[in-house]
C-alpha positions as CSV (number, residue, x, y, z in Angstrom):
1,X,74.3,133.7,26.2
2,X,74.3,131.1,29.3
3,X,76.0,128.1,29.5
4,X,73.0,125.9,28.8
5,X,72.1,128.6,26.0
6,X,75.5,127.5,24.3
7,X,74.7,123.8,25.4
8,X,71.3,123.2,24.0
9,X,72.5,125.3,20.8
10,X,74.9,122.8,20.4
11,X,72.3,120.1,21.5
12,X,74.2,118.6,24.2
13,X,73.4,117.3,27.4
14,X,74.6,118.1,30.4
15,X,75.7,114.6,30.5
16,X,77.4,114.7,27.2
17,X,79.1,118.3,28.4
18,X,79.7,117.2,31.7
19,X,81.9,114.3,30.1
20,X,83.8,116.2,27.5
21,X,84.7,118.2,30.8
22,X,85.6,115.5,32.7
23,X,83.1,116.6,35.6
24,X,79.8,115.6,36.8
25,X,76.5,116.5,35.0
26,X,75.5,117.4,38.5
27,X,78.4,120.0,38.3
28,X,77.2,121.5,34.9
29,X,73.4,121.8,36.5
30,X,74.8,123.3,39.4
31,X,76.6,125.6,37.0
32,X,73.3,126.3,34.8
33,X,71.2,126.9,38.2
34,X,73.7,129.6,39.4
35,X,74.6,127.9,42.4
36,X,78.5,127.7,41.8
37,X,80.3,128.6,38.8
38,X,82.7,127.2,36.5
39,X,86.6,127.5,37.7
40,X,89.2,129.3,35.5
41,X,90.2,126.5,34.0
42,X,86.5,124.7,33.5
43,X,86.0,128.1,32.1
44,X,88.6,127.2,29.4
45,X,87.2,124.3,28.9
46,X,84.1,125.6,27.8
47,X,85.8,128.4,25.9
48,X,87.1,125.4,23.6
49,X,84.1,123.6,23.5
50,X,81.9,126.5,22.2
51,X,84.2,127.9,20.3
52,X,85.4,131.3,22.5
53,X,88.2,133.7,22.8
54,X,89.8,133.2,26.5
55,X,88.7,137.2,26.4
56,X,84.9,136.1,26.0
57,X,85.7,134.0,28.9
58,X,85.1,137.2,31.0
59,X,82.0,138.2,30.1
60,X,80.7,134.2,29.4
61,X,77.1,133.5,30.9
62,X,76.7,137.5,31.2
63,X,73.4,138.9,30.0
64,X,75.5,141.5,27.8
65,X,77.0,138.6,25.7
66,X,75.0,138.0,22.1
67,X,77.3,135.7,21.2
């Protein structure tokens, strides 16, 4: 699953990500686009907020992940 998979399943925004982040929702489309990517420890963040392992944190966003 993508990060915006795991966002929409949760039916966030990428505002209402974006702020439990403390980033931009520019930062999470950015993210969702593929034009940067989350840092290790945004990549924790997300772990938390959708309920991952810091091992899925490797493969997060990865087309092998059916999480």
């Amino acid at each position: 699953m993508t990060i915006k998979d795991l966002r929409l399943k949760r039916k966030l925004s990428q505002s209402q990500l974006a702020e439990q982040l403390n980033i931009s929702a520019s930062t999470v489309y950015r993210w969702e686009q593929g034009s940067t990517a989350p840092s290790i420890n945004q990549y924790r963040g997300l772990c938390k907020i959708f309920g991952y392992s810091v091992m899925d944190e490797v493969t997060f966003g990865g087309a092998d992940n059916d999480k």
